[in-house]
N, C-alpha and C positions, 0 to 999 in steps of 0.2 A: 504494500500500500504506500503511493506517494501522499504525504503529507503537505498543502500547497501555504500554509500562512502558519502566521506566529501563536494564534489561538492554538490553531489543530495540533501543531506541534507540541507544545506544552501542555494542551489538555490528555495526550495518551503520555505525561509522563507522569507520576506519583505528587506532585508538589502542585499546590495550591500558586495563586497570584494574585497582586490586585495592584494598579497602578493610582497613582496622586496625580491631578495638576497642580502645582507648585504655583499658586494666584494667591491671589488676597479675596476672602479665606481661602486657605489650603483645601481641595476637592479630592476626595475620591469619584476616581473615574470611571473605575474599570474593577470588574472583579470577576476571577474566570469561575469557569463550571467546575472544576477543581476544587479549590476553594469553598466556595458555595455547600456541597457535596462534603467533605472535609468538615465544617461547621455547622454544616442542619439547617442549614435559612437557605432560602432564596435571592437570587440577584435581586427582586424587588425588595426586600427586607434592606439590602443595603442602597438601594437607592433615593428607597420613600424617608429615611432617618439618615442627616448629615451627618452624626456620629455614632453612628451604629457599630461599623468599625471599631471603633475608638474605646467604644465599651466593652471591645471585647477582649480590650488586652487585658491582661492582669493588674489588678488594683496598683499591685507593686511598683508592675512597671509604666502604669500610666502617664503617669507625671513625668518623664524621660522620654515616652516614646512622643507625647505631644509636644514638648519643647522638639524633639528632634524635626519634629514637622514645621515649628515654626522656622527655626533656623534654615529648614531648607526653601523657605517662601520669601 
């Protein structure tokens, strides 16, 4: 089987993905079926809640992963 785009490609491999636009706010963009799959929600789950993502890191590392996001906007 040829694999033609970057989706298909990394959707037949084991690891999840989701990409950010780096704007003012910082967006989530993009979230594959991987992913999605991996965590139990659906792509609308993360599209309909701006921080849905964001809630699902660990309390711990919350506060680090969101400075990280601002830093990169």
């Amino acid at each position: 089987m040829i694999l033609t785009n970057m989706e298909e490609i990394l959707s037949e491999s084991v690891c999840g993905f989701h990409q950010y636009a780096f704007t003012t706010p910082v967006q989530l963009k993009y979230v594959s079926r991987n992913l999605c799959q991996m965590l139990g929600y659906s792509r609308e789950a993360f599209e309909e809640e701006k921080d849905f993502y964001t809630e699902l890191v660990h309390p711990a590392d919350r506060e680090k992963y969101c400075a990280f996001l601002q830093n990169m906007s």
